[in-house]
N, C-alpha and C positions, 0 to 999 in steps of 0.2 A: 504494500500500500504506500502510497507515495504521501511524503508527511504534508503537502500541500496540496492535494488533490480537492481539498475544499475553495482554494485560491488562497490561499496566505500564506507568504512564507515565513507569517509570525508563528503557525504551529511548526512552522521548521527551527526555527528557534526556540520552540519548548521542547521539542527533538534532543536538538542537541542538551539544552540547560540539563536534562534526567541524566548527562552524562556526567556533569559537573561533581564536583565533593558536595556534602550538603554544607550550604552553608549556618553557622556556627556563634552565638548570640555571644557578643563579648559584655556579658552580666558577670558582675561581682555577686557574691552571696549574699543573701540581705540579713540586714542589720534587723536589732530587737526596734530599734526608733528610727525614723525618718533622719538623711543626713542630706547635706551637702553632697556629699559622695554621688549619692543614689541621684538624687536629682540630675546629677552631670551625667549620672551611667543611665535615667530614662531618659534623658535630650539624646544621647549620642546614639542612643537603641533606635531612636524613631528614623533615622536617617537610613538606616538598612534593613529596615523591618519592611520595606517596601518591595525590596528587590525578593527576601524569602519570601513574602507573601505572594510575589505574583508568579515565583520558583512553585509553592503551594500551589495553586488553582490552578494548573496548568497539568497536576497530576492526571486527573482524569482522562482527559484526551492521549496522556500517555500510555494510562491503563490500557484504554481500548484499541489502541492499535500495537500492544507487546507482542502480541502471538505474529503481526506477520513483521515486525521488526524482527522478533526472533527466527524467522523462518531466512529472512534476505540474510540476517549476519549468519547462519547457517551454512547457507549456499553459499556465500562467498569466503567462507574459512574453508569451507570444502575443494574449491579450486583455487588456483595461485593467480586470476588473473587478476584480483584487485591488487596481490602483494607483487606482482610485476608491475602493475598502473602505479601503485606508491610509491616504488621501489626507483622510480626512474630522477635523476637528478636536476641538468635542465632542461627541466621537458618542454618538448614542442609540440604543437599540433604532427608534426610528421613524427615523432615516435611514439606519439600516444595511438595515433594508425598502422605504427609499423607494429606493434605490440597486442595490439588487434587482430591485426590479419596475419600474426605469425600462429596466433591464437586458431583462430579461424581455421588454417591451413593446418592443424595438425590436429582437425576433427574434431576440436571440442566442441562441446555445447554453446551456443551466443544467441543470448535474444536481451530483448529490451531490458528485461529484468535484472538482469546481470549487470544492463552498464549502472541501471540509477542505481541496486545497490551498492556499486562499484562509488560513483559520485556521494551517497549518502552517507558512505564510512569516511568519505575523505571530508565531508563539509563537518562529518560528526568531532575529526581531530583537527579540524582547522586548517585543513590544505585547501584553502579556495581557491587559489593560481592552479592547482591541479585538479580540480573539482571541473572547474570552468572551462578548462582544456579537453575533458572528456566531454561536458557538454558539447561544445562547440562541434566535436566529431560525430558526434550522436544526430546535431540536423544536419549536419554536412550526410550522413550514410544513409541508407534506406530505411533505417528503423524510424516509428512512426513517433513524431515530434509533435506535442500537445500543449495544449494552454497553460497547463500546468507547469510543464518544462520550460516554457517560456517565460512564467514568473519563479524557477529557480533559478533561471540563467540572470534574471535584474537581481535577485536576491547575491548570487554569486560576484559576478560582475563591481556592484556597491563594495563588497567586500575584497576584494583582489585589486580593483583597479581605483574606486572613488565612486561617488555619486554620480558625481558627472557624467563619467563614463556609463553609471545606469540608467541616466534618462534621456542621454543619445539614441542608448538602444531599444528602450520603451519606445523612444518617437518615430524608432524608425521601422518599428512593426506595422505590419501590415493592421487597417481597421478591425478585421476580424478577433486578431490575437490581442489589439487589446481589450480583455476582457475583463471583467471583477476580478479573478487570476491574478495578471500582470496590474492592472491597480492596485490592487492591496498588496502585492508584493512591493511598487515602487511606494508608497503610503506609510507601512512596515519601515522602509529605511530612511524616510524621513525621519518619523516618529521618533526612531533609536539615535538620528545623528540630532536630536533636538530643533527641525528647522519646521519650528512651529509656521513661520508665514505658506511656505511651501506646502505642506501638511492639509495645512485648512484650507487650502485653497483648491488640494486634490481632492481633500474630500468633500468637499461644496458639490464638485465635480460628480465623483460618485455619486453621491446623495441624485443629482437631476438625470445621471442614466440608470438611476435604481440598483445601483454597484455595492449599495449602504447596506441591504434591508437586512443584512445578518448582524451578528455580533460582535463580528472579527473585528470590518473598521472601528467602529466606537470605539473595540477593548482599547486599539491603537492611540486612539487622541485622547482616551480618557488617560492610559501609561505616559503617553508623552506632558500630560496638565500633569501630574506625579514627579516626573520628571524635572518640570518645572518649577518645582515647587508649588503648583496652585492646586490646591487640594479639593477647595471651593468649588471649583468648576469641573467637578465630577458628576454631583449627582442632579444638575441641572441637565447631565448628558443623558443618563438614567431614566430620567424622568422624560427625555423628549424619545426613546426608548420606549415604553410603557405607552405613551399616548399612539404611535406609530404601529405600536401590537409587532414590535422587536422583540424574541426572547430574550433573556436573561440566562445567561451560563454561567458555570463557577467562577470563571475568570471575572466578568462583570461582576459579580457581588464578592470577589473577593478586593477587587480594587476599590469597588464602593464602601466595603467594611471600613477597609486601610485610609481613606481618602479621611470618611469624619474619625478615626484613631489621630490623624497628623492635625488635625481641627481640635484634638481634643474633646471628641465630645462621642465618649465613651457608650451613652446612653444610646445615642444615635447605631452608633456600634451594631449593639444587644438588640437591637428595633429592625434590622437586616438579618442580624442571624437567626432571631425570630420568624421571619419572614421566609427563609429558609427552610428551617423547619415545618413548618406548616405545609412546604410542597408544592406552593404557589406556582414556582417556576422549573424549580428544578429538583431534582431529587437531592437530599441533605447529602453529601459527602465528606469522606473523612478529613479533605483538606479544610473545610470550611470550618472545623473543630480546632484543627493544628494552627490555621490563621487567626482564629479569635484568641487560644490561648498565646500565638507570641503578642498579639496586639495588648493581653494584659500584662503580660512580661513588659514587655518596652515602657506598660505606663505605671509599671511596679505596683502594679493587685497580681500579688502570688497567690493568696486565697482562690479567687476566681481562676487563674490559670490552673491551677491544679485539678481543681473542680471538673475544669472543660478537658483536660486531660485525661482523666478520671472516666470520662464522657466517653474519650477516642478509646483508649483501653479494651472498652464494651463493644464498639468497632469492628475490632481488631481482628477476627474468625472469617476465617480459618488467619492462622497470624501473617502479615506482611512484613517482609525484608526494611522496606521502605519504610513502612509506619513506625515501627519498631526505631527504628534510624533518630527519626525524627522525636520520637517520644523519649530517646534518651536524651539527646541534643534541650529540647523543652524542658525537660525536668534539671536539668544542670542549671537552666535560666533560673529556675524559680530557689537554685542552690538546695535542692532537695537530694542527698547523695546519695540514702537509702533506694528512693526510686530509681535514681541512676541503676545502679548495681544490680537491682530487681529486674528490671526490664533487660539489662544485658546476658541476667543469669537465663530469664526467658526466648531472649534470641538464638542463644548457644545450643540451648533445649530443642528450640523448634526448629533448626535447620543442623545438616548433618558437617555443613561449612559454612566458617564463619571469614568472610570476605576480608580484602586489606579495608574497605572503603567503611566497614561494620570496625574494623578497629581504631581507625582515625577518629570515625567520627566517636569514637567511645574515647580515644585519647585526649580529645578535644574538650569535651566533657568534664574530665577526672581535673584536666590542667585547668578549666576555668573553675573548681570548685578547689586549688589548690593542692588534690590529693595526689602527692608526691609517691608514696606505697604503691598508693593502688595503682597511677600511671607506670613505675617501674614495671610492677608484675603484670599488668597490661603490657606493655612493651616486650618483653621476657619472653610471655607468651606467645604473642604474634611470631616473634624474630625465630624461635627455634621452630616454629609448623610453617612459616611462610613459605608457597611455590614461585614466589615471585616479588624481588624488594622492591618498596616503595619506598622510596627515601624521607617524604611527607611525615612519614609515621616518626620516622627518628630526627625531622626537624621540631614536629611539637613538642619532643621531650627534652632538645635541645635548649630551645626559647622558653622551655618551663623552668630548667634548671638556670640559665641566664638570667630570668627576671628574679628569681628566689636568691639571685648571689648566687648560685653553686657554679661557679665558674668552673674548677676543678672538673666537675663530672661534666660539665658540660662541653669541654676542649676533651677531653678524653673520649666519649662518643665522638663527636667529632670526626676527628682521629681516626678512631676506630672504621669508622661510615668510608671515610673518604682511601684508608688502607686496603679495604675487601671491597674496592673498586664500583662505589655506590657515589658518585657525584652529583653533588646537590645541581640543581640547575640554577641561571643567572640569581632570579627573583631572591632567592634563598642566601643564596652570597651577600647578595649588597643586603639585606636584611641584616644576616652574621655580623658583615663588616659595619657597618650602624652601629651595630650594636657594644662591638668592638671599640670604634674608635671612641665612642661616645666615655665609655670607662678606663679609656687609656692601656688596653690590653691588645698591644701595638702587632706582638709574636702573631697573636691570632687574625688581628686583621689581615697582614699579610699575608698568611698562608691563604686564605680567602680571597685575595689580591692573585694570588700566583694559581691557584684552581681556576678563575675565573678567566686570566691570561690563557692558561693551558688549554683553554675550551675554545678559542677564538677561530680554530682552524674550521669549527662547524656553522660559528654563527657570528655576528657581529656583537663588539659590549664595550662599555666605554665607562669606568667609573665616573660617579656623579664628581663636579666641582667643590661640593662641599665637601666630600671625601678626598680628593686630592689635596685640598687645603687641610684638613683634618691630619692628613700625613704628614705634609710638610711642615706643618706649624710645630707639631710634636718634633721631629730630626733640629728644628733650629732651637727650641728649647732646650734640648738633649746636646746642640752643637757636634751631631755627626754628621755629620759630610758625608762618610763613608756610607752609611744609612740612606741617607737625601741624594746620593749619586745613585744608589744601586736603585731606590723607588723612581729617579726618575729614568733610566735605563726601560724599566716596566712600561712607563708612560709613551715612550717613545715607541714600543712594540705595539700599542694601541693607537699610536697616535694623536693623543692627547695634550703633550710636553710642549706647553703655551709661553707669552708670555708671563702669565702669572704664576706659572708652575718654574722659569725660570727665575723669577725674583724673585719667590720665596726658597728658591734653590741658593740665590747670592746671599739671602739672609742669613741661610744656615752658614755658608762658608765665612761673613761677616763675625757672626757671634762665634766664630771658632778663633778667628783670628787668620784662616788660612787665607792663601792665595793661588789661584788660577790661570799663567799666562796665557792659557791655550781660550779660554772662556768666551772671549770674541768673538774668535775664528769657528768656537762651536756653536754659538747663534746663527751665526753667516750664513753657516751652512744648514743649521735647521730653519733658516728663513726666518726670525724671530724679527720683528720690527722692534726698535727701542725706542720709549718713553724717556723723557726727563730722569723719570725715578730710578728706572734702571741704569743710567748711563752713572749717576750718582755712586750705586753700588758696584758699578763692575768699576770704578775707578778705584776704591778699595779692595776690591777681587782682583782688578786684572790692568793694575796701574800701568798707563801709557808712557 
């Protein structure tokens, strides 16, 4: 089943979001009294409660089309031509055909299904330049090229090349193709890039060829007003919805729940889920549960959350992987550890494997309720049954031990990770390194520094400015040269060894006392343009 066979390649984007980690409430455990604290930790909750909540309501549609996602990822683990199509480096329109028709030629199976699930697994890991490339050969061949393909390709397109690029090729479809399809696909990528003028003014459009009368659009302008900040202007959407004899889906009432949650106005809330309940529009679902209780989390009624918790529990039969997930993650919000650990012990029970993605998300958990034990033996656990490391898992316990002071344990994992050949990716380094230079534990950012160089050969990476100054400022404090030579040696291998990475390089040599005759002639030649300031220091460095 094709995830936008309805025309949106917003359900293409709850596609992929089911593949994401769950996201993860950064709630402190709450206090016997109301603090200061709390107050800072429910403003900061409201800001990302949006994004899980609309991760929530998006379940359902995912539900219903797992059996035949499971069937395409099936089929394509079964033959190697998606791991040939990925496998290819820079690919071109001519070796995504040669790769085909060598396919082809040696008697396998090929029909349409094979390439979208082909393109599906690649938009699902983020290869849109490769995704888009099998498109392309897909209408160029004889296999049959639909409405719907044509609003993956604006969907793919936005994402590989820009928007621009995707509304060249919306404009230069033919009338037929563009259909509610390819609208709500171009509409979709407005929405996500924020360009509300653009937006409203396609959907004005829709709206007068009857492109509107589902619930996709709306869901679209009502996330983008979210987006925007304006929360207000939801349920005036809602309402022109309801007069229009528009259904209402979970996505719709989960946005509308979140919309007065960011208003503030809790009651309003409770007056939707109510309305829910009753069956009005749609059948009650589990996510509508899971989204009321983070909406009381974020505005700190743990009573209430627990409660609606308590609710999903009852749900939960035959037990879901996913629910389960989610009910551990919710119950750490509300700093409830008991239920933590109850729900895990239940998950373990009810399935015969227990996933990396089931451990994170229970790691994630222990580390926001503090519990350092139980995170260990969690970890312990995973690391000696794992078929496959995730390095994630030994980042949370790394950043656990880091924020606790246990530096110690926490450089020694580490260590450990990066020895049996488990390399963190970029994100995770400059995190480490942050976090490093911030507390002046110079060894470790470095190595962090020198893993992240090592990696350069696969992808591009360029430490932030604020960490190069971070570096340098420490070596001229320290007045080593030898230190502020070798870091900026690194800098040079990325490219980065600036002006201002050279004058804080003269600082260091300054506050040593040393001098550099060569120092000139090595700007010259790294192109350096000189300031004022510098010509100052290199007369102390590198007297004429």
């Amino acid at each position: 089943m094709d995830p936008t066979a309805d025309g949106s390649s917003h359900r293409l984007e709850n596609h992929i979001h089911a593949q994401k980690t769950l996201p993860l409430f950064p709630l402190q455990k709450p206090s016997a009294k109301p603090s200061r604290e709390r107050e800072k930790m429910a403003k900061k909750s409201s800001s990302w409660a949006f994004s899980l909540l609309f991760e929530l309501a998006t379940t359902r549609r995912q539900l219903s089309t797992m059996a035949e996602t499971s069937r395409t990822k099936k089929r394509v683990s079964e033959d190697s031509l998606y791991r040939r199509l990925s496998s290819l480096g820079g690919m071109s329109d001519g070796s995504v055909a040669k790769v085909i028709e060598q396919w082809k030629d040696e008697g396998k199976h090929l029909d349409k299904y094979y390439i979208v699930g082909c393109i599906n697994q690649l938009r699902k890991f983020k290869r849109f330049r490769h995704a888009l490339l099998i498109s392309e050969w897909m209408e160029k061949s004889s296999l049959n090229f639909t409405y719907s393909d044509h609003a993956i390709r604006v969907d793919l397109i936005s994402k590989a090349k820009g928007i621009d690029s995707a509304e060249k090729y919306f404009e230069s479809l033919p009338p037929p193709a563009k259909s509610k399809f390819t609208y709500g696909a171009l509409l979709n990528c407005y929405c996500k890039e924020k360009m509300s003028e653009k937006a409203m003014s396609l959907f004005d459009t829709m709206n007068k060829l009857n492109f509107a009368s589902t619930p996709i659009a709306y869901n679209n302008i009502m996330c983008l007003y979210m987006r925007l900040g304006q929360p207000e202007k939801v349920p005036p959407l809602v309402q022109e919805m309801k007069a229009k004899n528009i259904p209402l889906d979970n996505v719709t009432y989960n946005v509308l729940m979140n919309s007065y949650a960011s208003l503030k106005d809790i009651e309003a809330v409770e007056r939707v889920m109510e309305e829910v309940e009753r069956g009005d529009a749609v059948k009650c679902h589990w996510n509508q549960y899971s989204s009321l209780a983070s909406i009381y989390i974020a505005a700190g009624l743990f009573e209430k959350a627990e409660s609606t918790l308590k609710e999903l529990e009852k749900m939960n039969n035959p037990p879901d992987r996913t629910i389960l997930d989610y009910l551990i993650s919710l119950y750490a919000g509300t700093g409830n550890l008991a239920a933590v650990n109850r729900v895990w012990k239940s998950l373990k029970l009810a399935f015969s494997e227990t996933t990396n993605k089931n451990y994170l998300t229970m790691l994630h958990a222990l580390a926001k309720l503090d519990d350092m034990d139980g995170m260990k033996k969690c970890f312990e656990e995973w690391e000696a049954g794992c078929s496959s490391y995730d390095i994630r898992l030994a980042y949370v316990l790394i950043n656990a031990y880091n924020r606790l002071g246990m530096i110690d344990e926490a450089y020694s994992l580490f260590e450990r990770t990066v020895k049996n050949g488990h390399i963190p990716n970029f994100r995770t380094l400059n995190m480490l390194m942050d976090f490093y230079l911030k507390n002046q534990l110079m060894v470790m950012a470095l190595k962090c520094l020198e893993i992240a160089i090592s990696k350069l050969k696969k992808t591009e990476w360029r430490p932030s400015q604020e960490n190069v100054r971070a570096f340098l400022k420490y070596f001229e404090e320290e007045k080593d040269v030898n230190g502020a030579e070798e870091f900026c040696k690194k800098l040079k291998k990325v490219n980065c060894l600036d002006l201002e990475g050279y004058n804080l390089l003269l600082r260091t040599y300054v506050a040593s006392g040393k001098t550099d005759p060569l120092m000139r002639q090595r700007m010259k030649v790294d192109v350096v343009e000189m300031g004022s300031e510098t010509e100052k220091l290199l007369e102390r460095v590198c007297p004429s």
